[in-house]
FIVOKOL-371873 format. One record per residue: x, y, z of N, C-alpha, C, O in turn. Coordinates in Angstrom, 1 decimal, decimal comma. Example, Ala and Ser with C-alpha at 12.3 -4.5 7.8 and 13.67 -1.06 7.14 Angstrom:
n.u/n.v/n.w/ca.u/ca.v/ca.w/c.u/c.v/c.w/o.u/o.v/o.w
13,2/-5,7/7,8/12,3/-4,5/7,8/13,2/-3,3/7,8/14,2/-3,3/8,5
12,8/-2,2/7,1/13,7/-1,1/7,1/12,9/0,0/7,9/13,4/1,1/8,0
***
This chain:
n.u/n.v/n.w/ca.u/ca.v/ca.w/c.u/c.v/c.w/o.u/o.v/o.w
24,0/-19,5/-37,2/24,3/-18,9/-35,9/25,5/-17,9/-36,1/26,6/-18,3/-36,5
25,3/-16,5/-35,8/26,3/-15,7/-35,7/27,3/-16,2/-34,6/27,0/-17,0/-33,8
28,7/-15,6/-34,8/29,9/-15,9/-34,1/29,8/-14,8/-32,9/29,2/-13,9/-33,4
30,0/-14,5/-32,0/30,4/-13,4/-31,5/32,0/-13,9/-30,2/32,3/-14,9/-29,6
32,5/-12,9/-30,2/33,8/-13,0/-29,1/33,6/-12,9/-27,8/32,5/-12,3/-27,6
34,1/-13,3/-26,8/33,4/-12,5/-25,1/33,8/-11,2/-25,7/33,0/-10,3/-25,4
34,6/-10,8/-26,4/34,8/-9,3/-26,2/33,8/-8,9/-26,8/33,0/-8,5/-25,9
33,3/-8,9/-28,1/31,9/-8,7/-28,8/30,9/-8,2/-27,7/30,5/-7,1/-27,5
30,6/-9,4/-26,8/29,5/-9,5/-26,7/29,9/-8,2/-25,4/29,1/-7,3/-25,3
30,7/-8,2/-24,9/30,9/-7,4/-23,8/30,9/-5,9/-24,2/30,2/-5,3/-23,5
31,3/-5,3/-24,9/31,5/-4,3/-25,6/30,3/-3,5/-26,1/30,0/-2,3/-26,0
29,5/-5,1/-26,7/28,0/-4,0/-27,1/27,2/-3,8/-25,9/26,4/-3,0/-25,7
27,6/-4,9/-24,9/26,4/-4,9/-24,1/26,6/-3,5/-23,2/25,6/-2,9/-22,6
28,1/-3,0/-23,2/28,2/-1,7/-22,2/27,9/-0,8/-23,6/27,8/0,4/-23,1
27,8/-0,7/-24,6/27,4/0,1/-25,1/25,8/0,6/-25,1/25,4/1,7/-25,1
25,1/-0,7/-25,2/23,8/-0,6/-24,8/23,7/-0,2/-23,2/22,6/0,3/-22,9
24,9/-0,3/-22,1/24,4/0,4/-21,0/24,1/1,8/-20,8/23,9/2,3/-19,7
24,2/2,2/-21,8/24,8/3,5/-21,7/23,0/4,4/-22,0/22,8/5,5/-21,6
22,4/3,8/-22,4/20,9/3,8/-22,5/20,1/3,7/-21,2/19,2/4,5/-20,9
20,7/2,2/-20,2/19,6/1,9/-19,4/20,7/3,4/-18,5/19,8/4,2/-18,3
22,2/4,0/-17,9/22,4/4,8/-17,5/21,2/6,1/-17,5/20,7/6,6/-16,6
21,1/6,5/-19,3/20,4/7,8/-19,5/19,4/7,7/-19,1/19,1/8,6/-18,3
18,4/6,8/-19,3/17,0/6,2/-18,9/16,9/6,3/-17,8/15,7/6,6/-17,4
17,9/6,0/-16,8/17,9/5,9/-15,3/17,7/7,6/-14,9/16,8/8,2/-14,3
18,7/8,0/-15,4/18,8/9,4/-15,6/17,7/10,7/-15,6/17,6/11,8/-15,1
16,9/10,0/-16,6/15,6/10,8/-16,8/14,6/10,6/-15,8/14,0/11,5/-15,1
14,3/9,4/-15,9/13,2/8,7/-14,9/13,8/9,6/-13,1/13,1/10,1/-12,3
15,2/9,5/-13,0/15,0/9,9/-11,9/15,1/11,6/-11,5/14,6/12,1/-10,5
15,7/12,3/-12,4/15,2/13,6/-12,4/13,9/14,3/-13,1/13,6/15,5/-13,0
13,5/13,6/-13,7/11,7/14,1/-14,2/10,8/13,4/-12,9/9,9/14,0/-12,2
11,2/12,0/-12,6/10,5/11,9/-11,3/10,7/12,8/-10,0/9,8/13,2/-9,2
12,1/12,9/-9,9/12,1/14,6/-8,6/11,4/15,4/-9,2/10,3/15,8/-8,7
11,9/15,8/-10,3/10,9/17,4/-10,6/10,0/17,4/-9,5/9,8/18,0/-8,4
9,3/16,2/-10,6/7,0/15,8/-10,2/7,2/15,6/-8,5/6,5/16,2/-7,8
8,1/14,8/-8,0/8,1/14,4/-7,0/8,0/15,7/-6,0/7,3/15,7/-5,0
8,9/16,8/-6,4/8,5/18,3/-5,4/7,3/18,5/-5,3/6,6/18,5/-4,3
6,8/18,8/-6,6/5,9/19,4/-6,9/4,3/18,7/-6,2/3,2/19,2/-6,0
4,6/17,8/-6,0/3,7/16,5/-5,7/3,7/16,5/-3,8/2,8/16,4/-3,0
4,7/16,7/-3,8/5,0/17,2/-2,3/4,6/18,7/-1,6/4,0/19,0/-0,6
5,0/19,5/-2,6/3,9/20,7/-2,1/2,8/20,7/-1,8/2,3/21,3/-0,8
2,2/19,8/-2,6/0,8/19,9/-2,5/0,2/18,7/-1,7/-1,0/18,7/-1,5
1,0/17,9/-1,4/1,1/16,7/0,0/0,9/17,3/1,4/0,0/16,8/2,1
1,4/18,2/1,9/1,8/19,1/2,7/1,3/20,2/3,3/1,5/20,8/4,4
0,6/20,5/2,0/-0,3/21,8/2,0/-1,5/21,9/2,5/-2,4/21,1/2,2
-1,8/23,0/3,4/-3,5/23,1/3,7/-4,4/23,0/3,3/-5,5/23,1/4,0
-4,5/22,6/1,8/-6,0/22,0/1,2/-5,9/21,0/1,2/-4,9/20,5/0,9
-7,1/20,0/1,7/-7,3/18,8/1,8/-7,5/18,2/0,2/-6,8/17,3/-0,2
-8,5/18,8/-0,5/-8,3/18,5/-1,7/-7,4/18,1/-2,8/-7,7/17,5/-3,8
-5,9/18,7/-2,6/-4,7/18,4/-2,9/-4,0/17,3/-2,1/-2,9/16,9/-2,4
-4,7/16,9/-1,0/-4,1/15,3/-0,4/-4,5/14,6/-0,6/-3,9/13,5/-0,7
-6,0/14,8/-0,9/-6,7/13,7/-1,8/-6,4/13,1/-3,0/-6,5/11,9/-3,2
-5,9/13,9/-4,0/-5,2/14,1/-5,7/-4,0/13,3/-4,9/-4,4/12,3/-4,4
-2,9/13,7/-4,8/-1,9/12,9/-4,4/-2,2/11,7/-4,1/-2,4/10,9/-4,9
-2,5/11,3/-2,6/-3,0/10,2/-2,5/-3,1/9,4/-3,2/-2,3/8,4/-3,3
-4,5/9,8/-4,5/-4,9/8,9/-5,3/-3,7/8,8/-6,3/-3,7/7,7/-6,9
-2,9/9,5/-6,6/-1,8/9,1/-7,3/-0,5/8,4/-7,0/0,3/7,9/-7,9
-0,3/8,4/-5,9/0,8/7,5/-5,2/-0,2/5,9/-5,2/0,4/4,9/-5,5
-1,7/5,7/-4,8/-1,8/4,8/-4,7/-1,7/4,3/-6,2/-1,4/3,1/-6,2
-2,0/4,8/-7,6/-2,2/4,4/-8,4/-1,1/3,8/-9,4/-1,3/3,0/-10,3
0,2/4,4/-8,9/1,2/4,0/-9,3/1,8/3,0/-8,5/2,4/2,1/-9,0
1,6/3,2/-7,3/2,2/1,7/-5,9/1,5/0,9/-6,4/2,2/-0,1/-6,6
0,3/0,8/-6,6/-0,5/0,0/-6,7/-1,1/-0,9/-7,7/-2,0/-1,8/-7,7
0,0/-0,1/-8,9/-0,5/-1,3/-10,1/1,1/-1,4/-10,6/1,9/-0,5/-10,9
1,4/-3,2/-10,6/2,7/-2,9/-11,9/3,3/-2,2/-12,4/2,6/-1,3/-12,8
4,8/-2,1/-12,9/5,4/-1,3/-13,7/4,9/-1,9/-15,3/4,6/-1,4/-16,4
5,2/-3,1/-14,9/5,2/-3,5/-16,6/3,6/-3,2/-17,4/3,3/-3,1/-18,6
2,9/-3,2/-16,4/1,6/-3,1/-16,9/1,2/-1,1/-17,2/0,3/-0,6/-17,9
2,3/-0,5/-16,5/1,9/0,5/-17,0/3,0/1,1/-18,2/2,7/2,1/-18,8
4,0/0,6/-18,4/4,4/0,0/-19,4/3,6/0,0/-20,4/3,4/1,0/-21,2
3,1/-1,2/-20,5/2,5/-1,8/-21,7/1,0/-0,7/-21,9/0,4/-0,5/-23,0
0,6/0,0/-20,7/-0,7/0,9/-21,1/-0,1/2,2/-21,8/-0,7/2,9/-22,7
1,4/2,5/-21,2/1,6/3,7/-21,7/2,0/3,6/-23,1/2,1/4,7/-23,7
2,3/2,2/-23,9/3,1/2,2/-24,8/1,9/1,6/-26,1/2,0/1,7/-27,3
0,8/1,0/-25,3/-0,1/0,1/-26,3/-1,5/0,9/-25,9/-2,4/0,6/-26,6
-1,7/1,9/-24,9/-2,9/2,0/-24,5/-3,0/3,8/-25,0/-4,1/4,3/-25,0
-2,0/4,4/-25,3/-2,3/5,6/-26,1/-2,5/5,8/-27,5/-2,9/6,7/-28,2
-2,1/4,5/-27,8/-2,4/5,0/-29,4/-4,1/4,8/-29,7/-4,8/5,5/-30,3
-4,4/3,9/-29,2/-6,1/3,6/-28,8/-6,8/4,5/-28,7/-8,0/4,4/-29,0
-5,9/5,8/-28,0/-6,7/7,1/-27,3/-6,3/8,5/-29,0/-6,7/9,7/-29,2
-5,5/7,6/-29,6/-5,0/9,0/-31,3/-4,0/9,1/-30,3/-4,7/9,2/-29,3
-2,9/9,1/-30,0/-2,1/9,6/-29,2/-0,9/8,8/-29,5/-0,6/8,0/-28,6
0,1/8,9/-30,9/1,2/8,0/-31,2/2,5/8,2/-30,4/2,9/9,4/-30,2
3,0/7,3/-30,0/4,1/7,6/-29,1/4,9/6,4/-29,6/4,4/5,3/-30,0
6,4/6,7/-29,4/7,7/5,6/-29,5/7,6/5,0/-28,4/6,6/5,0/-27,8
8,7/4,3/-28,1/9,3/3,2/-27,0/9,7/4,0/-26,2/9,2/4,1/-25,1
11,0/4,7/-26,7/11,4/5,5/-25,8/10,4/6,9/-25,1/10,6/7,2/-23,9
9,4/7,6/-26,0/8,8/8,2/-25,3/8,2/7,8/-24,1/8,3/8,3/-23,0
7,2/6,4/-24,5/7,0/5,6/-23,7/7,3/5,2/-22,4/6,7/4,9/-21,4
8,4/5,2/-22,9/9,1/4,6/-21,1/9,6/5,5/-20,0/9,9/5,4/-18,8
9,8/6,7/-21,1/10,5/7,4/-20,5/9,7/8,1/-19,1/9,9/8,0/-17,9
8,2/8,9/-20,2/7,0/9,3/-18,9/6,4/8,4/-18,0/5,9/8,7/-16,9
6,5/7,0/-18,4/6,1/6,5/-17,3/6,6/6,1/-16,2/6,0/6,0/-15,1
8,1/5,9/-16,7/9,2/5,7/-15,5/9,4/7,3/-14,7/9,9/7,0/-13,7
9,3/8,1/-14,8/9,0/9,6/-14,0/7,8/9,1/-13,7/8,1/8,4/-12,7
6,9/9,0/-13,8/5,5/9,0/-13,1/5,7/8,4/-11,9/5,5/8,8/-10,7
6,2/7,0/-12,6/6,6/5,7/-11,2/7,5/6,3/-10,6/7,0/6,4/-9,4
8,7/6,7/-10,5/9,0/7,5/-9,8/9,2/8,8/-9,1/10,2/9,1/-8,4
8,3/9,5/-9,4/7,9/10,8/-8,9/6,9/10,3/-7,4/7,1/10,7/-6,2
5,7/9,0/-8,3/5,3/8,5/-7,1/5,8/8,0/-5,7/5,3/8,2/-4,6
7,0/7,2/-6,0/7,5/6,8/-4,9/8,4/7,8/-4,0/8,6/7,7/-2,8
8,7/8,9/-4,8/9,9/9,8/-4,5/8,8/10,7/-3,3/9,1/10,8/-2,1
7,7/11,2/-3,7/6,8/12,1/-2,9/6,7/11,2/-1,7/7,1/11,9/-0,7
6,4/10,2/-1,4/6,2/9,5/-0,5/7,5/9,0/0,6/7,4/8,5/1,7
8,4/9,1/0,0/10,0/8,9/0,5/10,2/10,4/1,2/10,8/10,6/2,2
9,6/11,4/0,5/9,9/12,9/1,1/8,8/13,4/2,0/9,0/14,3/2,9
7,9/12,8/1,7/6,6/13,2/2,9/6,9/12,9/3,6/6,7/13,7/4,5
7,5/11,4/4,2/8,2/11,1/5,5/9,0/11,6/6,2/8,9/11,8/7,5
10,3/11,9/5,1/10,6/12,7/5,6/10,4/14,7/6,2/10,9/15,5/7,0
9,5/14,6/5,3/8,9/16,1/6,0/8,1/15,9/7,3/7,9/16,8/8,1
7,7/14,9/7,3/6,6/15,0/8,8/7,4/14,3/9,8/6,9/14,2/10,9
8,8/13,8/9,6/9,1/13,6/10,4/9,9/15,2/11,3/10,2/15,0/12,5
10,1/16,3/10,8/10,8/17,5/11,6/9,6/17,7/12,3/8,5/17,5/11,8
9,9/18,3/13,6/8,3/18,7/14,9/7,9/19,4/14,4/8,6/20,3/13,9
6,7/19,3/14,4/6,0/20,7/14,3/6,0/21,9/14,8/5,4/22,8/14,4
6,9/21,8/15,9/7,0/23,0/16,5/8,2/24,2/15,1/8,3/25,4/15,0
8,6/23,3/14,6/9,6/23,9/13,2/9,0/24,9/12,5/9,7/25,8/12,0
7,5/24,7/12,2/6,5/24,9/11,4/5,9/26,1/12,3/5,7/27,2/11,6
5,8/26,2/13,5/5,5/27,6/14,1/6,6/28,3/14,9/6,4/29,4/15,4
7,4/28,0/14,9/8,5/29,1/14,7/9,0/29,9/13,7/9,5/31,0/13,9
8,7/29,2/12,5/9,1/29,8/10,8/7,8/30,3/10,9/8,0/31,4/10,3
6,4/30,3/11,2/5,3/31,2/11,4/5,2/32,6/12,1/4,7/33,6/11,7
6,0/32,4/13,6/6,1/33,6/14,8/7,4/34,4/13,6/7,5/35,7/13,6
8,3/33,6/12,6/8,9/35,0/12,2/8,4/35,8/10,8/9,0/36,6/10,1
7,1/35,3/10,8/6,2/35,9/9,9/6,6/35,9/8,4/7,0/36,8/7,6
6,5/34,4/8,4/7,2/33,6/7,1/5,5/33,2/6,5/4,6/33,0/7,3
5,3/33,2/5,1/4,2/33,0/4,9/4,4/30,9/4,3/5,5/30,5/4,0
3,5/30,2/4,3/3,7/28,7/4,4/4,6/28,5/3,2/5,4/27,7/3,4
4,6/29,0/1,9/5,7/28,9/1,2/6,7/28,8/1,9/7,0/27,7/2,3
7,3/29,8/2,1/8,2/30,3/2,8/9,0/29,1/4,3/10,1/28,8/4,6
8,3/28,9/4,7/8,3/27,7/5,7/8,9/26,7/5,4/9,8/26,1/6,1
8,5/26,2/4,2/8,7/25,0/3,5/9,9/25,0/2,9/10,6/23,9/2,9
10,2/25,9/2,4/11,3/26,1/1,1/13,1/26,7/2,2/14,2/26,5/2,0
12,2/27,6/3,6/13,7/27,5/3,9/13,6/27,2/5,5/14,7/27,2/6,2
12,9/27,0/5,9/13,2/26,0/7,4/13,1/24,1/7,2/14,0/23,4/7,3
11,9/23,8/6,9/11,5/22,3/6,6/12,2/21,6/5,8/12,6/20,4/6,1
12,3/22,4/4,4/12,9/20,9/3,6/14,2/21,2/4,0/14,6/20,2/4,6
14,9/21,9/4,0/16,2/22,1/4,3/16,8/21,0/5,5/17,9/20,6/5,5
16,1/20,8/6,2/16,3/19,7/7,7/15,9/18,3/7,2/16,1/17,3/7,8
15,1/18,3/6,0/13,9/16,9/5,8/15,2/16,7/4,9/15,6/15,6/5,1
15,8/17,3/4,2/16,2/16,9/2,9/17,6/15,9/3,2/18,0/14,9/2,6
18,0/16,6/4,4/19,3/15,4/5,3/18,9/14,6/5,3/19,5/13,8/4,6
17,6/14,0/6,1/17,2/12,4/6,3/16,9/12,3/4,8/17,8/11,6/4,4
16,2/12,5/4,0/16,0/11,9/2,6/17,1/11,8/1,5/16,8/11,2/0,5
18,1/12,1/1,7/19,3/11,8/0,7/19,2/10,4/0,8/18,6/9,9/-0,2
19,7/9,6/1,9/19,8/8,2/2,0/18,9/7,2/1,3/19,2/6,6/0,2
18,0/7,0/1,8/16,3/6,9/0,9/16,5/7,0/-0,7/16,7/6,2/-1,6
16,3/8,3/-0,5/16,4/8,8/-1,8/17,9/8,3/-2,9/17,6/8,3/-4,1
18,9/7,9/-2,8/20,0/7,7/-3,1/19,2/6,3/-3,1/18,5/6,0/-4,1
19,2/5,3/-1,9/18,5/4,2/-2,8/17,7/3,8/-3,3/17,7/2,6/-3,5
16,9/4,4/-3,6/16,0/4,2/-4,4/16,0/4,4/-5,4/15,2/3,9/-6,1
17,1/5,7/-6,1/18,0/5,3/-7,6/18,2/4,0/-8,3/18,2/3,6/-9,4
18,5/3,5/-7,0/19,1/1,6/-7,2/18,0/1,0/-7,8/18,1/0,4/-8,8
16,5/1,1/-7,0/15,3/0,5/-8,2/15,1/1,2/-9,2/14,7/0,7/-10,2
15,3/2,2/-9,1/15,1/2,6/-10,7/15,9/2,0/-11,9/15,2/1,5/-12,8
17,2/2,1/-11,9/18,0/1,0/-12,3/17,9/-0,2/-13,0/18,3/-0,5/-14,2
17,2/-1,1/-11,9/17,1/-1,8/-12,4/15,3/-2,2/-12,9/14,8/-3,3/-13,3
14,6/-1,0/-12,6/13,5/-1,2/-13,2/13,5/-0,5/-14,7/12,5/-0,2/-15,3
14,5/-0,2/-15,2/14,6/0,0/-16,5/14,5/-1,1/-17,3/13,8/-1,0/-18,3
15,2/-2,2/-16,9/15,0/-3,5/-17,6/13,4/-4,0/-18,0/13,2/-4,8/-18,8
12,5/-3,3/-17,3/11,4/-3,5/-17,8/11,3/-3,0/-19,2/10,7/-3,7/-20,0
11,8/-1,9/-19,5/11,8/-1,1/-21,0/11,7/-2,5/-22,5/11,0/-2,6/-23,5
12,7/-3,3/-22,0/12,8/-4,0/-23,3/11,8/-4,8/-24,0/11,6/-5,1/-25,2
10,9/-5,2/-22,3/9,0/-5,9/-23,1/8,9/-4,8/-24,8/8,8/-5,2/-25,9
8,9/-3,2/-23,9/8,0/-2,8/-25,3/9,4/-2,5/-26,7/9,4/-2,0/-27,8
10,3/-3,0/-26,0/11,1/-3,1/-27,8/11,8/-1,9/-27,6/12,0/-1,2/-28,6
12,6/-1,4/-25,9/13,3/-0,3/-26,2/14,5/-0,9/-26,3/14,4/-1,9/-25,6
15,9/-0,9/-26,9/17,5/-1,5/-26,6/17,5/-0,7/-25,6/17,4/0,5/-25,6
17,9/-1,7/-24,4/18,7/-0,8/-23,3/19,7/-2,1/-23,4/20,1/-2,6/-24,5
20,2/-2,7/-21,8/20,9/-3,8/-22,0/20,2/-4,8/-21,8/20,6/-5,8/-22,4
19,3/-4,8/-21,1/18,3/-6,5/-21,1/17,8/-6,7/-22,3/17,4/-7,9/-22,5
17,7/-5,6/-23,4/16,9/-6,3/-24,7/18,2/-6,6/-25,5/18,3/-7,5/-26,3
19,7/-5,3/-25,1/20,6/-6,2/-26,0/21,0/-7,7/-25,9/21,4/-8,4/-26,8
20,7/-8,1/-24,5/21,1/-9,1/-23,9/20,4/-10,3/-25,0/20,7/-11,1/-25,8
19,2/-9,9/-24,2/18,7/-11,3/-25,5/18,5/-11,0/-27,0/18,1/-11,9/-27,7
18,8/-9,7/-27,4/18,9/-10,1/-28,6/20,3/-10,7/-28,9/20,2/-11,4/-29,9
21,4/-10,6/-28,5/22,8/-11,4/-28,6/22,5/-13,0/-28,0/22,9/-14,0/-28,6
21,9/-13,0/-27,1/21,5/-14,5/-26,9/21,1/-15,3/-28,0/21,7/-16,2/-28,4
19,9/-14,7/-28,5/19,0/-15,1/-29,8/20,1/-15,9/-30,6/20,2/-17,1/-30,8
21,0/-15,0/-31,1/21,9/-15,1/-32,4/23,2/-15,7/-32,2/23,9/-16,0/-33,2
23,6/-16,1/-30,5/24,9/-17,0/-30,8/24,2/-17,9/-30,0/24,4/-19,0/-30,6
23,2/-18,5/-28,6/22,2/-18,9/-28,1/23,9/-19,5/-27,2/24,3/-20,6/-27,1
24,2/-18,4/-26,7/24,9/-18,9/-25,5/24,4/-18,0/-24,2/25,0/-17,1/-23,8
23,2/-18,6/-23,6/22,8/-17,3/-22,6/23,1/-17,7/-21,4/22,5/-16,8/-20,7
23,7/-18,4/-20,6/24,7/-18,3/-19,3/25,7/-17,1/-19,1/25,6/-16,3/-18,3
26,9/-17,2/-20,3/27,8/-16,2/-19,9/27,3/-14,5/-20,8/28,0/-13,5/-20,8
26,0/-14,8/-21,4/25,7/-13,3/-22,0/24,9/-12,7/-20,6/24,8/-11,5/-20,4
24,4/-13,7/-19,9/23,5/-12,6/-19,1/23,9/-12,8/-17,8/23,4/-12,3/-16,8
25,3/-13,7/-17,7/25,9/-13,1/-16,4/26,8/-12,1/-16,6/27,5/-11,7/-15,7
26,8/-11,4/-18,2/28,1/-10,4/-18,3/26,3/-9,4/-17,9/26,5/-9,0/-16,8
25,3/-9,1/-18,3/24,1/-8,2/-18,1/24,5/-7,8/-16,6/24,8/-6,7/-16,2
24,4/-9,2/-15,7/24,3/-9,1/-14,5/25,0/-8,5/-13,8/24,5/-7,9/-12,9
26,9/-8,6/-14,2/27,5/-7,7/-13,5/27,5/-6,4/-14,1/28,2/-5,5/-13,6
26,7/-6,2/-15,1/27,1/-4,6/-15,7/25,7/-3,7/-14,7/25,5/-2,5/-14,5
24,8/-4,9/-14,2/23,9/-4,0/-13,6/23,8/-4,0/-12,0/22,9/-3,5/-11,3
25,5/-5,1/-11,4/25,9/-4,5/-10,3/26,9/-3,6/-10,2/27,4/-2,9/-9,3
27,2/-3,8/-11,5/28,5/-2,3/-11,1/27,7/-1,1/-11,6/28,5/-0,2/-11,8
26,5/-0,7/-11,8/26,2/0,5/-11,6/25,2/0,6/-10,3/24,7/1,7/-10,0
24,8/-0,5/-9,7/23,9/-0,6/-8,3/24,9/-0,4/-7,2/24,8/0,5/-6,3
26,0/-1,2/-7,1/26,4/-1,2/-5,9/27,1/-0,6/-5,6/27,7/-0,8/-4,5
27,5/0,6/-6,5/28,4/2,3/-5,6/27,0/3,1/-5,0/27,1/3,8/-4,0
25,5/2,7/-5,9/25,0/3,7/-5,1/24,2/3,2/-3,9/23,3/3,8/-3,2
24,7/1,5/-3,7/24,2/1,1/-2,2/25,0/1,4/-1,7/24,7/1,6/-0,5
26,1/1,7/-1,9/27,1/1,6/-0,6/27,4/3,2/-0,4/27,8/3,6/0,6
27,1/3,8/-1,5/26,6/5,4/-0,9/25,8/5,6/0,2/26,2/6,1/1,3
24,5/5,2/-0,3/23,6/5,3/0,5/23,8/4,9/1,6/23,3/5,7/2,4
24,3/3,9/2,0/24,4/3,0/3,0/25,9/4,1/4,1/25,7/4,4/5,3
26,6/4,4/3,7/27,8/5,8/4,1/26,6/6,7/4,9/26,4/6,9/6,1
25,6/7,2/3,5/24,9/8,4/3,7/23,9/8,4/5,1/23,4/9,3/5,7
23,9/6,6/5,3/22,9/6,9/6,3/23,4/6,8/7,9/22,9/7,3/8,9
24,7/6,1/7,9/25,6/5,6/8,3/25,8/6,9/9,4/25,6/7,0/10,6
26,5/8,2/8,1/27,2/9,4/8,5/25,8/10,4/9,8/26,0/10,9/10,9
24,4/10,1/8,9/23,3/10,8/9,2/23,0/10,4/11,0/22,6/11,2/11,8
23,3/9,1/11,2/23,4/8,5/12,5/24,1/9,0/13,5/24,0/9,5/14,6
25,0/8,7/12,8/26,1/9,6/13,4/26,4/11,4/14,0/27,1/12,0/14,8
25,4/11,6/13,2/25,5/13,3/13,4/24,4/13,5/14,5/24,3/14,5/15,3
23,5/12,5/14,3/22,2/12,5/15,4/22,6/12,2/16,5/22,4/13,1/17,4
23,3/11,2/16,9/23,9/10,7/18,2/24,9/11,9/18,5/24,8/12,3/19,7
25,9/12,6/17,7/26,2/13,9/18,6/25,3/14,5/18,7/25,5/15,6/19,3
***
């Protein structure tokens, strides 16, 4: 049995956070990217592009993370298609969240009146145009809030990563468990390492929506 110190074990475990941070990182700016882009075409006058979306929000709401995980990580190489862990996790966690993100922003786009939508028409704005500087600009106030927490699942849906063998901190975790097999105080030091990076952006969010109320009632 290896020895380790609380300091040891604390030290690597924030060094391994530093992983599930970037990971968080990616997943949630490759998920906006897609998630705009995914919303344009939510939005837009072809029905055939609501249909595509659709089926892609249902397909990621609708099945496990860990299961698409394990397809993205075990189910391409089947197809000739070699990929790492970290590649791995990385596209599928944008996917998963791109999905949820379009659907957090569609709401909030259909929530401004429609009458928004023909006013930016009568000033002979073409529907691009509509979208990009009357609509989202009003949608995008209500979706900060939302959107800010739901960073928070991302977060902690990174911890899925370590099934396929990525180190973030849930796989340092138990691999430091493994080797001194004290797992009470190793994975209650995990636990607060993954409320101190959740609960500034609940309590953002929670301000953000707070303030958003507030500006409504004036």
């Amino acid at each position: 049995m290896v020895e380790f110190s609380n300091w040891d074990i604390a030290y690597n475990l924030l060094l391994s956070a530093r992983w599930t941070v970037l990971l968080s990182l990616i997943a949630f700016v490759g998920g906006g990217a897609a998630g705009l882009v995914l919303l344009a075409m939510r939005v837009s006058p072809f029905s055939s592009l609501h249909r595509f979306v659709k089926l892609y929000v249902e397909l990621f709401q609708g099945t496990p993370l860990l299961m698409q995980l394990f397809l993205g990580f075990f189910g391409l190489p089947l197809l000739g298609i070699d990929v790492n862990a970290w590649t791995a996790v990385t596209v599928t966690l944008t996917l998963y969240t791109s999905a949820y993100l379009v659907d957090i922003w569609r709401g909030c786009v259909e929530s401004i009146p429609r009458g928004q939508w023909g006013a930016a028409a009568s000033l002979g704005m073409s529907w691009t145009q509509q979208l990009r500087y009357v609509i989202w600009p009003q949608a995008w106030k209500i979706a900060v809030p939302p959107t800010v927490g739901f960073l928070v699942q991302v977060v902690k849906s990174t911890a899925l990563a370590s099934i396929v063998g990525l180190t973030e901190l849930t796989k340092t975790g138990n691999m430091i468990t493994n080797a001194v097999f004290r797992p009470f105080p190793i994975y209650a030091m995990v636990a607060l390492i993954y409320f101190a990076m959740c609960f500034p952006l609940t309590w953002y969010a929670r301000a953000l929506e707070r303030r958003h109320r507030a500006a409504r009632v004036r």
